[in-house]
VMD Tcl script that draws the C-alpha trace (Angstrom):
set ca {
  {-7.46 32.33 31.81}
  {-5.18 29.94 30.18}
  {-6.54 27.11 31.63}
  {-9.31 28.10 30.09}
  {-7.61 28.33 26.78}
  {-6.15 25.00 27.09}
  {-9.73 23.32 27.88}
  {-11.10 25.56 24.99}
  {-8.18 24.00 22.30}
  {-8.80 20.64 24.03}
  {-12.68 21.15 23.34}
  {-12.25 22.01 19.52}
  {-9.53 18.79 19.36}
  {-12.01 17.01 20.24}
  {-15.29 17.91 18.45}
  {-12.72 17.33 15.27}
  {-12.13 14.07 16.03}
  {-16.14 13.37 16.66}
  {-16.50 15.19 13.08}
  {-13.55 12.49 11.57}
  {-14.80 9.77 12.98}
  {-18.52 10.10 11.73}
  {-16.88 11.12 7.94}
  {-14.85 7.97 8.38}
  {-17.75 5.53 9.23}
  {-20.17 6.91 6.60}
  {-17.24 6.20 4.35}
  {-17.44 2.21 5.59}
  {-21.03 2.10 5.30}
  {-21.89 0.91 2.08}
  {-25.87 2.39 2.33}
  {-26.71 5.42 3.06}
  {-27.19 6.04 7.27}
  {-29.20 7.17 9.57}
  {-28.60 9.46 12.52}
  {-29.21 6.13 15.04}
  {-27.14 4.13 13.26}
  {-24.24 6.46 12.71}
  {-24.56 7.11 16.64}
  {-24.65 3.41 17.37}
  {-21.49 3.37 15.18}
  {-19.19 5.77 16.62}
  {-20.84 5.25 20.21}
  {-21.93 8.82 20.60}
  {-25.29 9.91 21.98}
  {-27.40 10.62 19.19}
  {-27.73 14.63 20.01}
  {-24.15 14.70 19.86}
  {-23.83 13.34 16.42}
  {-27.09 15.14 15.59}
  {-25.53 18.80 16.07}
  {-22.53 17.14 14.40}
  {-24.29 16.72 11.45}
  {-25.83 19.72 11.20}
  {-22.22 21.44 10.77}
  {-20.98 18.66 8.18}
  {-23.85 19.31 6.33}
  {-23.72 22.99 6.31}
  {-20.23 22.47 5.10}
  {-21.00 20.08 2.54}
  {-19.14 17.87 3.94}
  {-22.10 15.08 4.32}
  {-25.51 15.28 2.40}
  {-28.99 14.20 3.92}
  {-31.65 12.77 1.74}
  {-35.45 13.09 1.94}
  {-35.65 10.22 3.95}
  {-33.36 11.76 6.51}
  {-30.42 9.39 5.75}
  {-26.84 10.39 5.36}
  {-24.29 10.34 2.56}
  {-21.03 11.51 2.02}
  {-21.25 15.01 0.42}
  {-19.76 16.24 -2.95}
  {-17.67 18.35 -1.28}
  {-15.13 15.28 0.01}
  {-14.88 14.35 -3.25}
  {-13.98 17.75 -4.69}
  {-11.28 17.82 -2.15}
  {-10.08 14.56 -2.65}
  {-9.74 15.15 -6.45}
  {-7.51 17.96 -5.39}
  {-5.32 16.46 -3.25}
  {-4.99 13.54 -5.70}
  {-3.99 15.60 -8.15}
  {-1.47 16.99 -6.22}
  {-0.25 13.89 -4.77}
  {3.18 11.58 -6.00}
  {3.95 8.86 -4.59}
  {7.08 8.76 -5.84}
  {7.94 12.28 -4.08}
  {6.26 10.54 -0.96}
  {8.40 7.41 -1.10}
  {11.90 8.71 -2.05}
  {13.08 9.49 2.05}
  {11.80 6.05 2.68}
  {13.06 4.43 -0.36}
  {17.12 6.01 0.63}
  {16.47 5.03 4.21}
  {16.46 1.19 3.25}
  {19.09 2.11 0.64}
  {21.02 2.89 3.43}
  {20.66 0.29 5.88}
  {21.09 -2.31 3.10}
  {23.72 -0.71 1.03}
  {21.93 -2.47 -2.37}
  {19.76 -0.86 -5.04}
  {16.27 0.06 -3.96}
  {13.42 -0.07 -6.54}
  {9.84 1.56 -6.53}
  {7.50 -0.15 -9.13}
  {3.75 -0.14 -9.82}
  {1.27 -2.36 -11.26}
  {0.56 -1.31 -14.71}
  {-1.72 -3.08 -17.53}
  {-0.55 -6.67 -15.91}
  {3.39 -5.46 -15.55}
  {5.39 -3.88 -13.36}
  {6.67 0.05 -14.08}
  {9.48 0.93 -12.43}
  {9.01 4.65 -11.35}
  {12.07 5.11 -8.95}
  {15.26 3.48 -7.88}
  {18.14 4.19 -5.38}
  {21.58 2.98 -5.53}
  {24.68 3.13 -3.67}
  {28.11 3.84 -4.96}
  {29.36 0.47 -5.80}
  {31.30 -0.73 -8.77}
  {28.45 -3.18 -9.71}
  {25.11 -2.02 -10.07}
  {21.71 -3.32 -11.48}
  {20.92 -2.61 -14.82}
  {17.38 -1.12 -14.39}
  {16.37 1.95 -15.36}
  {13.27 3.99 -14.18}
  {10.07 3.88 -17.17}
  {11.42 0.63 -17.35}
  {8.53 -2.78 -17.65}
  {9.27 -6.16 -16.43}
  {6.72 -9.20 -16.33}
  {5.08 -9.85 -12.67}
  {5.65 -13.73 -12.39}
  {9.38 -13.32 -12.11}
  {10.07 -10.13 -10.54}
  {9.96 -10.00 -6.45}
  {7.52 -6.44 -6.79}
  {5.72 -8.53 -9.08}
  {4.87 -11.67 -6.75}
  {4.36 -9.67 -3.97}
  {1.30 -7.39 -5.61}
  {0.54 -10.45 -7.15}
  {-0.09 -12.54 -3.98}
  {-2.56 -9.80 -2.68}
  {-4.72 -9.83 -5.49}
  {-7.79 -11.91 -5.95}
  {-7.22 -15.15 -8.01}
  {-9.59 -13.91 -10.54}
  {-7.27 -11.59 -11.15}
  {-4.10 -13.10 -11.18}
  {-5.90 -15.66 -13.66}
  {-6.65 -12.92 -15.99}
  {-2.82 -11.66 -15.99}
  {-1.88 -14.98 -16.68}
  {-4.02 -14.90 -19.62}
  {-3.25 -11.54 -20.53}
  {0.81 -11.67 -20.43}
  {1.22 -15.16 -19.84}
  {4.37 -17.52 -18.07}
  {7.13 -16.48 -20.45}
  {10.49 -18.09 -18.88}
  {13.72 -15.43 -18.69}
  {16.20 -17.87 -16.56}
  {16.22 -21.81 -16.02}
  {14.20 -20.62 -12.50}
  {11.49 -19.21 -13.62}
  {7.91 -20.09 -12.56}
  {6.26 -20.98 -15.90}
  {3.06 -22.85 -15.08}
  {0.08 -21.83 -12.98}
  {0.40 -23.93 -10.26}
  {3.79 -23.04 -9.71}
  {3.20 -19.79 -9.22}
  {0.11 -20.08 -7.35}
  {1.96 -22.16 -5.03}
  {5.04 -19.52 -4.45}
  {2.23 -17.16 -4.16}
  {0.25 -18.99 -0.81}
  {4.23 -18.93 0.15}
  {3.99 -15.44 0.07}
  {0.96 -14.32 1.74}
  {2.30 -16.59 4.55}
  {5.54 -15.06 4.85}
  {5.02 -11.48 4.09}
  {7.64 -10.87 1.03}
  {8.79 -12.32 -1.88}
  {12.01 -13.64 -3.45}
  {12.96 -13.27 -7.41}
  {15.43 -15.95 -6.86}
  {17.38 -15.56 -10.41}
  {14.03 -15.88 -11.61}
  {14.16 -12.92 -14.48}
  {17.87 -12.16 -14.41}
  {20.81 -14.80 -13.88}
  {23.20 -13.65 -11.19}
  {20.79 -11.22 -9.22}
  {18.59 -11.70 -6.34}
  {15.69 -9.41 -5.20}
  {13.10 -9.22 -1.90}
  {10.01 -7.29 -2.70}
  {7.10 -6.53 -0.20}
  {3.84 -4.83 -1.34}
  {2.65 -1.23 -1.31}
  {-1.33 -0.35 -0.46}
  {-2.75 2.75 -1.85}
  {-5.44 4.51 0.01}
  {-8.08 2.15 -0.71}
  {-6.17 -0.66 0.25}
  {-5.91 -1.92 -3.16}
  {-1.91 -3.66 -3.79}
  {-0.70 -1.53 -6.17}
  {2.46 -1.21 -5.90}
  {5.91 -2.95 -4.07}
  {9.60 -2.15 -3.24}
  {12.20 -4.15 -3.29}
  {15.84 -4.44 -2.70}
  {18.22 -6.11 -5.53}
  {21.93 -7.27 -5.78}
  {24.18 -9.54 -7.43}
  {23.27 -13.15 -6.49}
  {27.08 -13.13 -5.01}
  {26.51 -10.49 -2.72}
  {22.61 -11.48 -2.43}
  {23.12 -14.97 -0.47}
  {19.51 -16.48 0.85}
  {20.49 -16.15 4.25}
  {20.81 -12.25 3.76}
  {17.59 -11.88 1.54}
  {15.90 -13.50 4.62}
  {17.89 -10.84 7.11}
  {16.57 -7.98 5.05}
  {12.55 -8.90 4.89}
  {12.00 -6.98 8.36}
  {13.45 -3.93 6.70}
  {11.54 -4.35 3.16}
  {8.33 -4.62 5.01}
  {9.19 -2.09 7.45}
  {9.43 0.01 4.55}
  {6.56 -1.19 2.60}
  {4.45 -0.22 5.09}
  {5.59 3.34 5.46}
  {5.00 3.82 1.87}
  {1.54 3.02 2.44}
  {1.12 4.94 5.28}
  {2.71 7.87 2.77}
  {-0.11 6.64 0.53}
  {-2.87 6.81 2.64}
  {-3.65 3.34 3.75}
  {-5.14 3.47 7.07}
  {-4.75 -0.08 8.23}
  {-1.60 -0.79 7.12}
  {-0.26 -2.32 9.77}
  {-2.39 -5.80 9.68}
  {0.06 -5.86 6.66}
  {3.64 -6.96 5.21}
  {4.41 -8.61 8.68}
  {7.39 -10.89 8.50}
  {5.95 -15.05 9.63}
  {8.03 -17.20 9.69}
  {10.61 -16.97 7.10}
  {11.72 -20.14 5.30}
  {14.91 -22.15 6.71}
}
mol new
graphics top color blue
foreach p $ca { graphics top sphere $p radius 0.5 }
foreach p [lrange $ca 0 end-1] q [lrange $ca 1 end] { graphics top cylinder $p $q radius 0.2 }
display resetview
């Protein structure tokens, strides 16, 4: 009898993960599908995925046009709007976010993209004499700021040209960036390395690594970083930390929904 319970559970396991996948490839299909091409998709006979469908329909959970081809149903999106509304990253990110506060022992910051700047929605600090300045709500320009280069570098150059446009090169410190092609350059820099270094670029005498955060659809909205005093910030230890940044980048996006996450923020070569 309780073998048979265990092959029942086993059964049920896995007609929800036939029901997932099929969601999940309608969901990468960018026309509508039919049943022999959803089959051919998720390499499942095509009676299989045809008394599949029946139940996701019945469930609203796909919709099937006149034509017999399938959609994604209403009732996905209904749910999703529920669970976005429910959802905060910053809730999401704070174990994360004191994890790498911990291993580092430096301030940890949380920041999203916003109208071409960067909004700082969380921070984590130790209990040191000396601490960063920033304060959560608080805005700081993308070209200078470590979160800031590393969304930046993962956006399309259409859009980094519009930014530019939009909030332009303004220089804070003797090292910022303040042309184009300078920061275009640090940028291909980036998306080589996996991270990015504010170098005393927007404050003199502090230091910051910032890797970038996905959000569900994969878009780079968002990055973390860690930040110190340049005297306790040396290059060499910047470069120790990126494993950790990116280690944590990546969880955040997991905690965000990104499901291929981990083709990202991988630490290449860092720079001698």
């Amino acid at each position: 009898m309780a073998t048979n319970e265990t092959n029942s559970s086993l059964y049920r396991v896995q007609v929800l993960d036939r029901a997932f996948a099929i969601i999940d490839a309608l969901a990468d299909t960018r026309e509508d599908a039919s049943l022999a091409e959803i089959a051919a998709i998720v390499k499942m006979h095509k009676s299989t995925v045809h008394r599949l469908m029946m139940n996701l329909e019945r469930h609203r959970l796909v919709d099937r046009d006149q034509t017999g081809h399938y959609r994604l149903g209403m009732k996905l999106y209904d749910l999703g709007i529920r669970a976005f509304s429910r959802f905060d990253i910053r809730h999401r990110a704070r174990p994360h976010l004191e994890k790498l506060m911990y291993n580092t022992e430096e301030t940890v910051h949380l920041c999203i993209l916003d109208d071409g700047e960067m909004l700082y929605v969380d921070k984590v600090e130790p209990r040191r004499s000396i601490r960063m300045s920033s304060t959560v709500g608080r805005r700081n320009a993308v070209h200078c700021t470590a979160v800031g280069k590393a969304v930046l570098a993962a956006l399309p150059e259409a859009v980094v040209d519009q930014i530019i446009s939009q909030r332009g090169l303004r220089r804070f410190t003797a090292k910022t960036l303040t042309t184009p092609a300078e920061l275009k350059a640090e940028l291909r820099e980036i998306r080589q390395r996996g991270y990015a270094i504010d170098d005393e670029e927007n404050e003199e005498g502090v230091r910051c690594i910032g890797a970038m955060v996905r959000d569900y659809s994969g878009r780079p909205a968002a990055a973390i970083s860690v930040s110190a005093p340049s005297f306790r910030m040396s290059r060499e230890k910047l470069r120790a930390l990126a494993p950790l940044v990116c280690e944590t980048a990546r969880a955040v996006s997991l905690e965000w929904g990104y499901r291929e996450v981990e083709r990202e923020g991988v630490v290449r070569n860092p720079p001698g």
